[in-house]
PAGU-633933 format. One record per residue (C-alpha): x, y, z; residue in one letter; residue number from 0. Coordinates in pm, whole numbers. Example, Ala and Ser with C-alpha at 12.3 -4.5 7.8 and 13.67 -1.06 7.14 Angstrom:
2
[[1230,-450,780],'A',0];
[[1367,-106,714],'S',1];
END
This chain:
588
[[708,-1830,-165],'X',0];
[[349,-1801,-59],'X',1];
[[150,-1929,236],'X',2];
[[-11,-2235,207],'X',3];
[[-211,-2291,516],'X',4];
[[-387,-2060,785],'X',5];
[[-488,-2138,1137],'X',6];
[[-711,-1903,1298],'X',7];
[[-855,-1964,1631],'X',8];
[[-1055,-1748,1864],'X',9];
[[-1017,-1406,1674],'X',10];
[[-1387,-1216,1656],'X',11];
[[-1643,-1437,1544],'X',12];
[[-1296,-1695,1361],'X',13];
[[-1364,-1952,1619],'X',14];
[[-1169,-2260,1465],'X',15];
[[-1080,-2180,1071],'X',16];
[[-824,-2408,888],'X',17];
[[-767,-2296,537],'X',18];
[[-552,-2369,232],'X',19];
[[-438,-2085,26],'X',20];
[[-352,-2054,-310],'X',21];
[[-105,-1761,-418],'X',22];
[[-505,-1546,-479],'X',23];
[[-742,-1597,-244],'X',24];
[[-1125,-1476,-301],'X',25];
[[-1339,-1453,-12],'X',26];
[[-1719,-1484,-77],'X',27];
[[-1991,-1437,178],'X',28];
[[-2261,-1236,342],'X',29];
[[-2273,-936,495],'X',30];
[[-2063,-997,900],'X',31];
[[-1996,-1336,806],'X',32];
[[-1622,-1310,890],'X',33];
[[-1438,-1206,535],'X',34];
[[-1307,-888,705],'X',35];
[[-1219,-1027,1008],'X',36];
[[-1002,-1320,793],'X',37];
[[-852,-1059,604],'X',38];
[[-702,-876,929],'X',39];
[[-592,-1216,1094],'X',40];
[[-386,-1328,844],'X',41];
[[-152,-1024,829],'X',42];
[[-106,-1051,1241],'X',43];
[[161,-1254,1256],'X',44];
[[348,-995,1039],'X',45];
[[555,-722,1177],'X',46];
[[685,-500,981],'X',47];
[[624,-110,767],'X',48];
[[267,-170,689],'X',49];
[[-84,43,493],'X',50];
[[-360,15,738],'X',51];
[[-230,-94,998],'X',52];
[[-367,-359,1204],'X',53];
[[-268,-358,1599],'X',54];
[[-87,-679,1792],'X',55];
[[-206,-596,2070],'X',56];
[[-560,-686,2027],'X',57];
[[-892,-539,2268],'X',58];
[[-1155,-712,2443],'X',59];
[[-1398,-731,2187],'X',60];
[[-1119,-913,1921],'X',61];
[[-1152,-1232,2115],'X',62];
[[-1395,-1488,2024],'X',63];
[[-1766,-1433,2233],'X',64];
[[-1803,-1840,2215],'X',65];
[[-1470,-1880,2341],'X',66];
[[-1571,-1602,2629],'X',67];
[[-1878,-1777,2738],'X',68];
[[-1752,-2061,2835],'X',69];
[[-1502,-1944,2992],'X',70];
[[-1757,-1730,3204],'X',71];
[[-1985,-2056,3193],'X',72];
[[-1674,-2222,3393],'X',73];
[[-1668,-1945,3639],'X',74];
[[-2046,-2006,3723],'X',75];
[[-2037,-2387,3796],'X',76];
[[-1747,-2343,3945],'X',77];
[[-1776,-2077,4183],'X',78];
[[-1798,-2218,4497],'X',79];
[[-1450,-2378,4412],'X',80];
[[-1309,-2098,4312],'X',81];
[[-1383,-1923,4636],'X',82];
[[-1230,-2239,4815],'X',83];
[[-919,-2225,4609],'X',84];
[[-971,-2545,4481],'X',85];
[[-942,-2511,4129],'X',86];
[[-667,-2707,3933],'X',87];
[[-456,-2444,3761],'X',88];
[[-451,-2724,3449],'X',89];
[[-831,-2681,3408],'X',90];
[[-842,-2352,3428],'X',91];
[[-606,-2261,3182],'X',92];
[[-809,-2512,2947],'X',93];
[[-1053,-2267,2965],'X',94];
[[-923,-1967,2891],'X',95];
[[-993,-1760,2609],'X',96];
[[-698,-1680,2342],'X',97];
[[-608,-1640,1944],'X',98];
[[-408,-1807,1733],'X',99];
[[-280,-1745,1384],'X',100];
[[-86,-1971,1256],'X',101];
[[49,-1961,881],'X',102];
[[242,-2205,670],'X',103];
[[495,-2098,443],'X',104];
[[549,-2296,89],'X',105];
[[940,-2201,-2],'X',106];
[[1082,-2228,-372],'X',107];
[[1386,-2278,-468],'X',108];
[[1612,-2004,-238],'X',109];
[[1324,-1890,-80],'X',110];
[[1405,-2127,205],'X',111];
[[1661,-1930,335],'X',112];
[[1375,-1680,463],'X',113];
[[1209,-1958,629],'X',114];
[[1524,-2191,755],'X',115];
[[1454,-2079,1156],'X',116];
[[1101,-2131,1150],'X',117];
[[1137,-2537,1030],'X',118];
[[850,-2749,1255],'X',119];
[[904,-3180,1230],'X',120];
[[565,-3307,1286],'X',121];
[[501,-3624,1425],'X',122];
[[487,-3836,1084],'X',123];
[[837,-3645,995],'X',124];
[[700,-3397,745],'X',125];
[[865,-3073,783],'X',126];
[[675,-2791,768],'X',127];
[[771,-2393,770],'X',128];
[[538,-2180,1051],'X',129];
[[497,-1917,1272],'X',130];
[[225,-1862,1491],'X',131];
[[82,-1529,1657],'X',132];
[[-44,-1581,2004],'X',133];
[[-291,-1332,2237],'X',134];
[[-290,-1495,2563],'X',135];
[[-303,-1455,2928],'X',136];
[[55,-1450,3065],'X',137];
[[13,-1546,3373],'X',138];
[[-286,-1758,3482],'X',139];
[[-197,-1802,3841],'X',140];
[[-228,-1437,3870],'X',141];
[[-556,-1421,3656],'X',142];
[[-676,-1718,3912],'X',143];
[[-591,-1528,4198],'X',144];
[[-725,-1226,4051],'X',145];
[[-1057,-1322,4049],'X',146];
[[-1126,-1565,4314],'X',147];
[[-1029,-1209,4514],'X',148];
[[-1300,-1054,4309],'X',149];
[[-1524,-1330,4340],'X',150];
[[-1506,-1361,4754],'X',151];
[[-1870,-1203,4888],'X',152];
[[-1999,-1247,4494],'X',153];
[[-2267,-1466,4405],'X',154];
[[-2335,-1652,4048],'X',155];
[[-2583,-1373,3898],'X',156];
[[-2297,-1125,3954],'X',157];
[[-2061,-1276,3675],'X',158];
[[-2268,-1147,3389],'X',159];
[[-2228,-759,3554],'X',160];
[[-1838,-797,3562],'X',161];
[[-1727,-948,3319],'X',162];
[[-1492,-737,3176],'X',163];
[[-1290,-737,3542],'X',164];
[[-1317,-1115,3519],'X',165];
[[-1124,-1144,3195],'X',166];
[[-878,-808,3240],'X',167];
[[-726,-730,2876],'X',168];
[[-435,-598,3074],'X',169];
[[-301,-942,3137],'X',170];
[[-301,-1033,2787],'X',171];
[[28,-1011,2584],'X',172];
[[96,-1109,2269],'X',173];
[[426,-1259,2129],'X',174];
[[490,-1447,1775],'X',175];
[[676,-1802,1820],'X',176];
[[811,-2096,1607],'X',177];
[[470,-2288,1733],'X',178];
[[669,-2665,1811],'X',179];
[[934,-2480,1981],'X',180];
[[747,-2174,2150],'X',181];
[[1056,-2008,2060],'X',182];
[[1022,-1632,1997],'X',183];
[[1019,-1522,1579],'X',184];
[[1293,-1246,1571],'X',185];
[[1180,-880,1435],'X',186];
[[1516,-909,1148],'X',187];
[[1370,-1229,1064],'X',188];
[[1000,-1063,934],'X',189];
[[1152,-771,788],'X',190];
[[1149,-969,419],'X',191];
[[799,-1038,480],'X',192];
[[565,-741,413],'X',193];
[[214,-658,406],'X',194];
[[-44,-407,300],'X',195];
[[-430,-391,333],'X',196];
[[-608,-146,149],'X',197];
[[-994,-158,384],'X',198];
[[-1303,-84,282],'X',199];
[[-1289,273,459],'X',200];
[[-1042,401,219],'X',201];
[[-1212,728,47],'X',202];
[[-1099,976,347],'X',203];
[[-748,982,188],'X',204];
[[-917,1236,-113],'X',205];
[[-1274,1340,26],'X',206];
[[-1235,1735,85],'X',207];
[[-969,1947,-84],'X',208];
[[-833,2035,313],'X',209];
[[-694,1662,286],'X',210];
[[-377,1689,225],'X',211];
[[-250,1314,230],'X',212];
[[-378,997,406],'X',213];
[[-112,777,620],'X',214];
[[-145,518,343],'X',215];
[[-7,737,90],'X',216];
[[250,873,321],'X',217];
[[388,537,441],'X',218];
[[424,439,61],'X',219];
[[601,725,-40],'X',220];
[[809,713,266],'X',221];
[[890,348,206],'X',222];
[[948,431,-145],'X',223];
[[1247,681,-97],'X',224];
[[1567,555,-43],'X',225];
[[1865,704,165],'X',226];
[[2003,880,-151],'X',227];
[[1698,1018,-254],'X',228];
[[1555,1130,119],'X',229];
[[1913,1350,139],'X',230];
[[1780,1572,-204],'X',231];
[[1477,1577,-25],'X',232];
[[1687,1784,259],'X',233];
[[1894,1945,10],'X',234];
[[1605,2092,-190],'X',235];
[[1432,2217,151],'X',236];
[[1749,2432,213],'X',237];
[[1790,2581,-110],'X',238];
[[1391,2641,-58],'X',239];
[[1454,2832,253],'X',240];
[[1739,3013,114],'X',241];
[[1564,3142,-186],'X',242];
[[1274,3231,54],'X',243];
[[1511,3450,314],'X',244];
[[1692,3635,-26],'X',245];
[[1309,3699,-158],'X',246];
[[1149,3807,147],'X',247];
[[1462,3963,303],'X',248];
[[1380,3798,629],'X',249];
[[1739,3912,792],'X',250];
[[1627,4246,763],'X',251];
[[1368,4251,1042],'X',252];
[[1678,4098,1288],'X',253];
[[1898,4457,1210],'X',254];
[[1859,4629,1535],'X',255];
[[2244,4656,1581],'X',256];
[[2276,4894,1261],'X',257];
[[2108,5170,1461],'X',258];
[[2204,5067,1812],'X',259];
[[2429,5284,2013],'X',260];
[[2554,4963,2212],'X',261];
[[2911,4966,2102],'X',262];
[[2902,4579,2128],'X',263];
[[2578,4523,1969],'X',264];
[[2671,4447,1616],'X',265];
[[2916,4141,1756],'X',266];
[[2631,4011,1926],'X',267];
[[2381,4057,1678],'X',268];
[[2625,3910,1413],'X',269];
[[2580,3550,1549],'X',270];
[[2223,3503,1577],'X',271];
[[2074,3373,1174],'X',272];
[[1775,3203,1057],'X',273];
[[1787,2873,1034],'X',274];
[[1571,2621,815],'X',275];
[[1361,2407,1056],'X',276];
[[1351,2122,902],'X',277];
[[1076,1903,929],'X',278];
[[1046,1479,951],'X',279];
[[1025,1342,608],'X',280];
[[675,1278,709],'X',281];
[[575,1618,717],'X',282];
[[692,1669,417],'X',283];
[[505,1437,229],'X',284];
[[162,1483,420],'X',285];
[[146,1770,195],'X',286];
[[175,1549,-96],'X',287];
[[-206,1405,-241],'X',288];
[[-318,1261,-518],'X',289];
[[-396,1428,-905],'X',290];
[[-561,1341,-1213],'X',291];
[[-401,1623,-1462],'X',292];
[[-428,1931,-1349],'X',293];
[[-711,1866,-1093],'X',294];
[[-689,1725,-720],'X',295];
[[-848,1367,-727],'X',296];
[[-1085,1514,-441],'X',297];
[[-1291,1701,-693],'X',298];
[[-1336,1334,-920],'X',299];
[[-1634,1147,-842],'X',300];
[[-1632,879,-569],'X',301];
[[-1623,607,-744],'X',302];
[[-1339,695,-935],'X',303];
[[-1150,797,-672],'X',304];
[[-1152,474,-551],'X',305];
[[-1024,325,-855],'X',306];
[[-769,573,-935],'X',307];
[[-661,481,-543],'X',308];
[[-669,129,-552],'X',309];
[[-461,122,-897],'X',310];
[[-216,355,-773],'X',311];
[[-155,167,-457],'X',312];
[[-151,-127,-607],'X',313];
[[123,0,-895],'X',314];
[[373,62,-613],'X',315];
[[391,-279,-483],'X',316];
[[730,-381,-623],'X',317];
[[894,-642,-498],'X',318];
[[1239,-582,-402],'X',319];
[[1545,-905,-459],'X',320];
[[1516,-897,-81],'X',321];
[[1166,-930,-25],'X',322];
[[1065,-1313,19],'X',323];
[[691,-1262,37],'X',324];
[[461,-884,-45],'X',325];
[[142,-943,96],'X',326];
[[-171,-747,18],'X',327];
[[-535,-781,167],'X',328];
[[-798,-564,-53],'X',329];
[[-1137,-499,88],'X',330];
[[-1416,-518,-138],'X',331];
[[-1228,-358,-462],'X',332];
[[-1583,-327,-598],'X',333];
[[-1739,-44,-359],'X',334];
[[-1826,215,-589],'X',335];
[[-1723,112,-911],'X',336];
[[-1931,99,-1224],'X',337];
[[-1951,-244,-1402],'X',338];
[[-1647,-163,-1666],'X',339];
[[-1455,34,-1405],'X',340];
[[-1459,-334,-1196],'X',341];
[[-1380,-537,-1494],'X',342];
[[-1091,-302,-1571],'X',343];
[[-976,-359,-1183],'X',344];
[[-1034,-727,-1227],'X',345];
[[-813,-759,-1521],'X',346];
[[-521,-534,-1323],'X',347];
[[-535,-765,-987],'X',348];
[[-486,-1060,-1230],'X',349];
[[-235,-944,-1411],'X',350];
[[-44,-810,-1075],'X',351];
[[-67,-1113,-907],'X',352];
[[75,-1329,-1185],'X',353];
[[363,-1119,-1247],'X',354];
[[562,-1204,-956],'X',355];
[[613,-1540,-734],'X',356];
[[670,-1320,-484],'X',357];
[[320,-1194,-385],'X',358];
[[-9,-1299,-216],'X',359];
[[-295,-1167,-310],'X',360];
[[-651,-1164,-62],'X',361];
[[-978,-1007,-168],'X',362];
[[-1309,-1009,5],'X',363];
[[-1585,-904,-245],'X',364];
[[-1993,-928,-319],'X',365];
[[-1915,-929,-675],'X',366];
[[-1890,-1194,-919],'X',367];
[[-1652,-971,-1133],'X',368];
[[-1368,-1089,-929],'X',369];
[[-1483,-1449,-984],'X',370];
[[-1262,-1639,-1261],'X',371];
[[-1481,-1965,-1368],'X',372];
[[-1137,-2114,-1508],'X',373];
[[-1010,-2056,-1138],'X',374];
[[-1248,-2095,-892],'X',375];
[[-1019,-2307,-702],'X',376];
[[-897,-1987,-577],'X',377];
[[-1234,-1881,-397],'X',378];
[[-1322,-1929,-43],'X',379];
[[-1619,-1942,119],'X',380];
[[-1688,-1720,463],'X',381];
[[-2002,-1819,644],'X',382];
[[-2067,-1742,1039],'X',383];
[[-1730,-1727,1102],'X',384];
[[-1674,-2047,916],'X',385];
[[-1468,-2054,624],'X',386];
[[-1390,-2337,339],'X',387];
[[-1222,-2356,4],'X',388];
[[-1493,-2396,-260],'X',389];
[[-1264,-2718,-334],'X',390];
[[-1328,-2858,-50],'X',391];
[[-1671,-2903,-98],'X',392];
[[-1763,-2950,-471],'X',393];
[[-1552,-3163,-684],'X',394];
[[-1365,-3134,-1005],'X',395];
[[-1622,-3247,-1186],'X',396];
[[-1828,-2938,-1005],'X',397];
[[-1568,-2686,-1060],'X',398];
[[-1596,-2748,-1391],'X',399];
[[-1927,-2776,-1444],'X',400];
[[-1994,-2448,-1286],'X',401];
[[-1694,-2357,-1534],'X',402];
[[-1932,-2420,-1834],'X',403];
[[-2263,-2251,-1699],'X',404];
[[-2286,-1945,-1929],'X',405];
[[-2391,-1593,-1707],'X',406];
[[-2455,-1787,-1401],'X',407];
[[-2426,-1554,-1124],'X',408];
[[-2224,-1740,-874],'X',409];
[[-2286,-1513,-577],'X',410];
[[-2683,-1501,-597],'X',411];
[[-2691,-1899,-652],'X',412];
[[-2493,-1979,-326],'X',413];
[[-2575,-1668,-87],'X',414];
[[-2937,-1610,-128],'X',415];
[[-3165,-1662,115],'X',416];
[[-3436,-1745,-64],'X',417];
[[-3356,-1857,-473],'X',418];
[[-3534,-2031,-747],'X',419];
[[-3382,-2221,-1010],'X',420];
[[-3571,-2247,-1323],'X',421];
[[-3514,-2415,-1693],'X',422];
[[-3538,-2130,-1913],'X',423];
[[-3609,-1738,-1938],'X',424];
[[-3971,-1761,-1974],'X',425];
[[-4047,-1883,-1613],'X',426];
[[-3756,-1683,-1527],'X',427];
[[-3967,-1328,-1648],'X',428];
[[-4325,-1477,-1543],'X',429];
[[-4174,-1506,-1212],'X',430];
[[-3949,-1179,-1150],'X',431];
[[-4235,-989,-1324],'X',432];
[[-4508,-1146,-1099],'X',433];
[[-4262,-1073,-771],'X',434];
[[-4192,-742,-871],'X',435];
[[-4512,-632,-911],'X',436];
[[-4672,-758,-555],'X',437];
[[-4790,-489,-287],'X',438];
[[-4726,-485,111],'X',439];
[[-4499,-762,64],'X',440];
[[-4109,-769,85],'X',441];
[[-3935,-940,-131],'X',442];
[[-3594,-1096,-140],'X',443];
[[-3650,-1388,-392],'X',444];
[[-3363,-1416,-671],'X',445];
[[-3437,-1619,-974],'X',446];
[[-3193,-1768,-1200],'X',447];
[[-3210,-1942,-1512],'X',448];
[[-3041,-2250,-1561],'X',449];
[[-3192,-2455,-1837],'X',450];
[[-3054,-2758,-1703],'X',451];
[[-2803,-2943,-1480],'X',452];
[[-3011,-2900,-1124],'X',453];
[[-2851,-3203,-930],'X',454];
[[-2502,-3045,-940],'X',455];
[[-2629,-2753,-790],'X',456];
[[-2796,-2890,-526],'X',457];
[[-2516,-3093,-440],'X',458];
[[-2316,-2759,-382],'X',459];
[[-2573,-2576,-233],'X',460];
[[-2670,-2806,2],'X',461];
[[-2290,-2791,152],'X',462];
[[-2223,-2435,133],'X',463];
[[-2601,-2359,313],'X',464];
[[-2623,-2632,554],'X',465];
[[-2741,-2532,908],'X',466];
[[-2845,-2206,739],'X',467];
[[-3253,-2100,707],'X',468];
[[-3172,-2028,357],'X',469];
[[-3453,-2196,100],'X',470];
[[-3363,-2285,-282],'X',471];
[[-3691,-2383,-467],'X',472];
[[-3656,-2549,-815],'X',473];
[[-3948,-2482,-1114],'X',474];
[[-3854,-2764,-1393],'X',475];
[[-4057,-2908,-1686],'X',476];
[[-4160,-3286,-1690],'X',477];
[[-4023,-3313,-2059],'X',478];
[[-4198,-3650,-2101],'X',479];
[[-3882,-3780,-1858],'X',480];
[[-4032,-3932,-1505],'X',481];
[[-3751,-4074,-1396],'X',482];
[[-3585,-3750,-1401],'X',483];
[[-3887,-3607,-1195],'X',484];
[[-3858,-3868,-942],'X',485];
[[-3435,-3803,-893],'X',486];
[[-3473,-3440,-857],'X',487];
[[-3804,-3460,-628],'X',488];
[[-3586,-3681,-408],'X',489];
[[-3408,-3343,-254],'X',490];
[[-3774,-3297,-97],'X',491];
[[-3660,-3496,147],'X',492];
[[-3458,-3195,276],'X',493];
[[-3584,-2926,486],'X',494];
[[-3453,-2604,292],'X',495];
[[-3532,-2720,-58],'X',496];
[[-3839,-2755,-285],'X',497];
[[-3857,-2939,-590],'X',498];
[[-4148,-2947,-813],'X',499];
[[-4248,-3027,-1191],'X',500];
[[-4518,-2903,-1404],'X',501];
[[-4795,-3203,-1515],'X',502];
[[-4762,-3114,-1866],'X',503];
[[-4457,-3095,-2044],'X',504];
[[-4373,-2766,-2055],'X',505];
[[-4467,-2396,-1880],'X',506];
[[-4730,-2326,-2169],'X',507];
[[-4937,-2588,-2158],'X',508];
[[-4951,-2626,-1777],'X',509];
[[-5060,-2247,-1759],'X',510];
[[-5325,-2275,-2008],'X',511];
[[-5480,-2604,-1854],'X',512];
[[-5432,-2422,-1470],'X',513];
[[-5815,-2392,-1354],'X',514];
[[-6020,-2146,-1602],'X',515];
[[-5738,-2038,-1739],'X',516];
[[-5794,-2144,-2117],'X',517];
[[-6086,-1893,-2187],'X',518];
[[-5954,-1615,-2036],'X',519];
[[-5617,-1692,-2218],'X',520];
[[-5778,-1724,-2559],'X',521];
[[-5923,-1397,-2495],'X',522];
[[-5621,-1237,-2457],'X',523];
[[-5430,-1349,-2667],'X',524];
[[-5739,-1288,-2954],'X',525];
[[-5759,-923,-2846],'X',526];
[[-5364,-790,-2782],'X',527];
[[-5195,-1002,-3081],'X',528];
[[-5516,-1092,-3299],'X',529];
[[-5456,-1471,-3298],'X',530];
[[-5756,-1616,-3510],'X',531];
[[-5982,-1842,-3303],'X',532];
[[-5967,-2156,-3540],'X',533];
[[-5567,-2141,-3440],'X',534];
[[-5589,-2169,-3087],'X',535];
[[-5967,-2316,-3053],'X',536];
[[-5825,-2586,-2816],'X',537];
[[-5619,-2568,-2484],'X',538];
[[-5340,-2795,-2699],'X',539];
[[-5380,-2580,-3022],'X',540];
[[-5395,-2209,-2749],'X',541];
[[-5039,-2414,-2597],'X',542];
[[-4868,-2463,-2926],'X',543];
[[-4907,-2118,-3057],'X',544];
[[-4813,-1939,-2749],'X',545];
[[-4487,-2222,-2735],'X',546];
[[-4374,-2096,-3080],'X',547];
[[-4427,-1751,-3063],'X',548];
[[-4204,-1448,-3035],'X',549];
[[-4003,-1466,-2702],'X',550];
[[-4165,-1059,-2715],'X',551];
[[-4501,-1201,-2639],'X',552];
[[-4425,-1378,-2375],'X',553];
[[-4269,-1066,-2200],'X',554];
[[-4560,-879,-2269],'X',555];
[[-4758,-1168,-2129],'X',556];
[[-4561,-1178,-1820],'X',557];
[[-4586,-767,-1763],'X',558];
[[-4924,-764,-1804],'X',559];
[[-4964,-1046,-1565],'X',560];
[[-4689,-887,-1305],'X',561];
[[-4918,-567,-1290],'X',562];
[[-5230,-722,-1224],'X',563];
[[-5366,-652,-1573],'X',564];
[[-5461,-1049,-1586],'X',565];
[[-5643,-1059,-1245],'X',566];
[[-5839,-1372,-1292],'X',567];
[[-5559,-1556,-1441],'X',568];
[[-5417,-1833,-1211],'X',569];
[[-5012,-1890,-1102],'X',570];
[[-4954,-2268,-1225],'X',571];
[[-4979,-2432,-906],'X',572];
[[-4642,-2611,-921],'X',573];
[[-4496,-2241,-947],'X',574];
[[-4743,-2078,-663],'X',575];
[[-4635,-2381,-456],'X',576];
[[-4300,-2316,-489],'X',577];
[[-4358,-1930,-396],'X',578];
[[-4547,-2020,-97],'X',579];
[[-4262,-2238,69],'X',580];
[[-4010,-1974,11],'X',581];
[[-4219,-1702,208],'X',582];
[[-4326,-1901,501],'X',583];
[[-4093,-2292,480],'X',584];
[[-4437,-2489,425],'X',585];
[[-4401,-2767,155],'X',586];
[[-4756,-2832,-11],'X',587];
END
């Protein structure tokens, strides 16, 4: 059993998102581009025992601001109407703001019988499995009549200063149906499906030593303890109190009637005992937290608290004969890890999530640790509120070329916003040593190496990026191949990309022949690594040497030229072209 399909609409900035799901799903993206928020809207339609839980009822501020506008926009044009009463209820319940989630289920075998009630015919005949969480208004009429009342001495500027009374969250209800039938999903009916979400925030379970649990931990040991076991929990709390009345001698302080001269007062007294108060199982285990030994995992370091957190939470997740799906949302697993610590992690999640048939696994992350090139079918791509499968818009023949790109980093190529692609790892220094050294400028500029295979990456850029300010500039070497120039110089043609090619064939030669650059270069090169002056008496002869030398040199070179030590040396101009569009979008 998994879920195959997701339909979000209207939830935060989730305005229309249709996505297919594999049984892991990775979701890549920016900084508030909508991976949290698609990690909370998928477990909505779920009720049931859940870690961090997320609310049915939603707020004001969970439905979509689009969505909100023009509903408001509606209001505007239509005021006068509305005052008249001469709205059509039809078109303005068109108009009115809402979410959806809707999920598809993908039953094997016997896992149909979870799923038998919630059976949808579409129109071509294809049965599908879904059920659909809905946030709506219940009653438009009465939202209609609720603000044309509001509305009656108001005029158009006023809708902006109330809008919250125009759009009252207390007429909002949310229900979960069977969406072709709109009949209601019963609460026995979700009890084999279960989720857990592990956020981002997750640290306060273990940050000070007064911390005694965190409602995570308690609601998996809770949910861990059967009937059996929660009765020794009761049985060991009375033998507890009992050994704590014989040790303190507690009924001594209640022995009044010993020296009482109230002939009756011993038979009273005689009834009244100590009793254990016996607290919710709850209590109990709010006392329980987390160790590593001997020590409370509050006095480990952050970052492996974190782990130690994730991995225990993550252990407990067994799936029970009558569990038909165990679904788990993890918020960036990365945050505060060390690289090894995240590869260890990385390892764990995939070995979790192919153990059993009966779990879904969905990560958001900013690391490319998570990233498996032999599966990248399972990564999704979140964009401003705009989500896709990375299938959907690069090929097989993409997939696996990306597959084969040794130490690309995945995440830099496609989320940048500005990037330059070069051929090999001497433009690749020149370039982050020249950036790195520049004053009163900031600098976001990633550069990757990539030796070849630009096209393809275009290709993918171009659709992940598109309507996006983000720039990608390309260095390459001519390579005595024009045609090749003239195909990859063709993506000029687009706004957000910059392709250019050095004269010469390679890097060294078009440096040493850039302006006046040949003396000074000889010079250099004569006084830091002693290079005799019958070996590199010619620009060509200067370009050889430096071609074939020690990759060492070059790094030196490329320091030295970073810090300013080579003032009067010139940037190639097909690289310093390239620079200049990324800064400021100019093409020269």
């Amino acid at each position: 059993m998994l879920i195959s399909n997701a339909c979000i609409k209207g939830y935060r900035n989730l305005k229309n998102v249709d996505l297919k799901l594999n049984r892991l799903v990775i979701f890549i993206g920016e900084n508030n581009s909508g991976k949290s928020n698609l990690l909370k809207a998928i477990t909505l339609p779920f009720l049931n025992n859940e870690i961090g839980n997320v609310g049915k009822n939603l707020g004001w501020h969970d439905i979509n601001n689009d969505l909100k506008n023009t509903y408001f926009n509606f209001i505007k044009i239509n005021l006068e109407k509305i005052k008249d009463s001469e709205i059509d209820i039809k078109d303005f319940v068109s108009i009115i703001p809402f979410v959806s989630v809707m999920v598809t289920f993908e039953p094997e075998g016997a896992d149909e019988y979870y799923v038998r009630k919630w059976n949808n015919y579409l129109d071509d005949g294809k049965l599908l499995y879904q059920i659909e969480y809905r946030y709506f208004v219940e009653n438009p009429k009465q939202l209609l009549e609720h603000i044309t009342k509001i509305l009656a001495d108001k005029c158009e500027d006023d809708v902006d200063n109330m809008k919250l009374n125009l759009l009252p969250i207390e007429m909002f209800k949310y229900s979960i149906v069977v969406p072709t039938t709109n009949e209601q999903v019963a609460f026995n009916d979700l009890t084999s499906f279960k989720y857990n979400s592990l956020a981002a925030e997750r640290d306060d379970f273990s940050y000070k030593n007064t911390k005694l649990g965190s409602q995570a931990l308690v609601n998996l040991l809770h949910n861990k303890l059967g009937d059996e076991q929660k009765v020794k929990v009761e049985e060991s709390y009375g033998k507890f109190f009992d050994d704590l009345k014989e040790i303190s001698n507690l009924e001594g302080i209640f022995n009044w009637q010993e020296i009482s001269e109230i002939e009756n007062a011993k038979e009273f007294f005689d009834q009244i005992s100590l009793l254990p108060n016996m607290p919710s199982i709850n209590s109990l285990l709010n006392n329980v937290r987390l160790g590593i030994g001997e020590e409370y995992l509050y006095s480990q370091g952050l970052g492996y608290r974190n782990l130690i957190y994730l991995l225990v939470m993550m252990n407990s997740l067994e799936v029970n004969s009558d569990i038909a799906l165990n679904i788990l949302t993890v918020e960036e697993p990365e945050a505060h890890l060390c690289i090894s610590n995240e590869r260890l992690l990385a390892s764990f999640i995939n070995s979790t999530i192919k153990s059993s048939k009966q779990m879904q696994l969905f990560i958001s992350t900013h690391s490319s640790e998570y990233l498996n090139k032999l599966e990248l079918n399972n990564v999704t791509i979140v964009k401003e509120g705009k989500a896709f499968s990375l299938t959907g818009v690069a090929g097989k023949e993409d997939l696996e070329y990306l597959a084969k790109k040794p130490n690309l980093d995945f995440l830099k190529f496609l989320f940048s916003r500005r990037c330059i692609l070069v051929e090999g790892p001497s433009e690749e220094m020149l370039i982050k040593s020249y950036l790195s050294f520049q004053k009163n400028v900031l600098n976001d500029i990633e550069v990757i190496s990539l030796h070849k295979g630009f096209k393809n990456m275009l290709d993918i850029w171009l659709k992940v990026n598109d309507g996006t300010s983000n720039r990608i500039g390309i260095i390459r070497d001519f390579d005595d191949q024009p045609k090749a120039q003239l195909s990859h110089e063709e993506y000029n043609d687009n706004h957000s990309i910059f392709v250019t090619t050095t004269t010469e064939y390679t890097l060294e030669p078009e440096f040493v022949k850039t302006n006046k650059n040949f003396e000074k270069l000889k010079k250099y090169f004569s006084e830091e690594y002693g290079w005799k002056d019958d070996e590199i008496k010619s620009p060509d002869a200067l370009s050889d040497k430096w071609r074939t030398a020690k990759t060492d040199i070059m790094l030196n070179f490329c320091q030295d030229f970073g810090m300013g030590h080579l003032k009067d040396i010139s940037l190639p101009k097909h690289i310093e072209k390239v620079l200049k569009f990324l800064q400021s979008g100019v093409k020269e």
